[in-house]
C-alpha positions, 0 to 999 in steps of 0.5 A, spaced: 475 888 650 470 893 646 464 890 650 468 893 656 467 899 653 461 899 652 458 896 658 463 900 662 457 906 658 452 903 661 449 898 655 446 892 657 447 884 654 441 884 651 442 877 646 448 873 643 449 871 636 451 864 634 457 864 628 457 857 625 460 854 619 459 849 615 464 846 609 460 843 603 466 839 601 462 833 604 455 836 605 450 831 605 443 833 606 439 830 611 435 824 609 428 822 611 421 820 610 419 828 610 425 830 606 423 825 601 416 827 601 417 835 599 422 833 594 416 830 591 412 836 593 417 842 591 421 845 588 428 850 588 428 854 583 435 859 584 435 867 582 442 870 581 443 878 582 437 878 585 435 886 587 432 889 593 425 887 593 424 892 599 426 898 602 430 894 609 433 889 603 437 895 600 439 898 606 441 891 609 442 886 604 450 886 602 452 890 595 455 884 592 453 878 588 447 874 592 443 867 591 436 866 592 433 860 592 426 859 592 421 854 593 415 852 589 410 847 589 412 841 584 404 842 581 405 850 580 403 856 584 405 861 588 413 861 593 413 857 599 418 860 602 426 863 600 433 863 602 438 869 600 445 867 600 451 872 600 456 871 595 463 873 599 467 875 594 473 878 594 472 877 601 473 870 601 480 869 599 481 872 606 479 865 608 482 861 602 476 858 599 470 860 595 464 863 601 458 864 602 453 867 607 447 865 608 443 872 610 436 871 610 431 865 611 424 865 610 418 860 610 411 862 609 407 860 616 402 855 613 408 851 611 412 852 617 414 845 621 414 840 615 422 840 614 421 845 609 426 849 611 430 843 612 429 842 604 430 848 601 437 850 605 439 843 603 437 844 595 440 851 595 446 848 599 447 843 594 447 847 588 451 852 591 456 846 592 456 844 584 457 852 583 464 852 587 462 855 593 466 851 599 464 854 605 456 857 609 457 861 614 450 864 617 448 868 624 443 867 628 441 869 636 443 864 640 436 863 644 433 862 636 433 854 638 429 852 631 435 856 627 440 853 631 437 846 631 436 847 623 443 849 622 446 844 626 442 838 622 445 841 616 452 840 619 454 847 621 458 848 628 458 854 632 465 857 632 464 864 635 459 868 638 458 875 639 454 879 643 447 884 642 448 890 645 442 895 648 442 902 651 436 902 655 432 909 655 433 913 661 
């Protein structure tokens, strides 16, 4: 009913957002030769009450509890890539089970297409198990087809989905 609205004011459909979930009560992380080789190679390292690193951060990140994890090469050297997760408390009692919300995901390009996105969210999704969570929600664009093969492979499904709206210049 609110999109009617909104089209009805001359917006236009611009995308649609992908809600998906996933229940770590039996997350098992994918498995092969490429996952087996960046555990080898990498390492997870995870940071809690982790502050804005830039403006648009503080601006956007939430203002509660957050996760990051990081990963690192096994041998040392600088950050590979990262996960931001959002603690959702109290929120989460809303769903009756500890939540988090997977915000913000980044892998460094030179690393990209090697499963590293696949290992990282995996290791943080696991630790984030150990730590109680129960329940990842993320968002993504529902035309953003490595993101939603990322997740899909992780074990999360589409349960809802929700429109970007633009007003076009006149």
């Amino acid at each position: 009913v609110g999109a009617i609205l909104f089209l009805e004011a001359g917006y236009e459909v611009i995308d649609r957002t992908v809600i998906m979930e996933c229940e770590l009560e039996n997350f098992r992380a994918p498995v092969g030769r490429q996952q087996l080789h960046n555990r080898r190679r990498f390492r997870v390292d995870m940071e809690t009450h982790c502050s804005a690193r830039t403006w648009w951060e503080a601006c956007t990140d939430p203002p509660s509890e957050s996760a990051r994890f990081v990963v690192f090469p096994a041998a040392g050297g600088t950050a590979c890539g990262s996960v931001v997760f959002w603690i959702i408390e109290p929120l989460s009692t809303v769903y009756g089970r500890p939540t988090a919300g997977l915000t913000r995901l980044q892998i460094d390009n030179q690393h990209k297409r090697q499963g590293l996105a696949t290992y990282l969210n995996s290791e943080a999704m696991r630790q984030l198990q150990v730590g109680g969570v129960s329940h990842v929600e993320v968002q993504t664009m529902q035309n953003n087809v490595a993101a939603v093969a990322l997740y899909e492979k992780l074990g999360f499904e589409a349960v809802d989905e929700g429109l970007v709206l633009r007003k076009p210049a006149h």
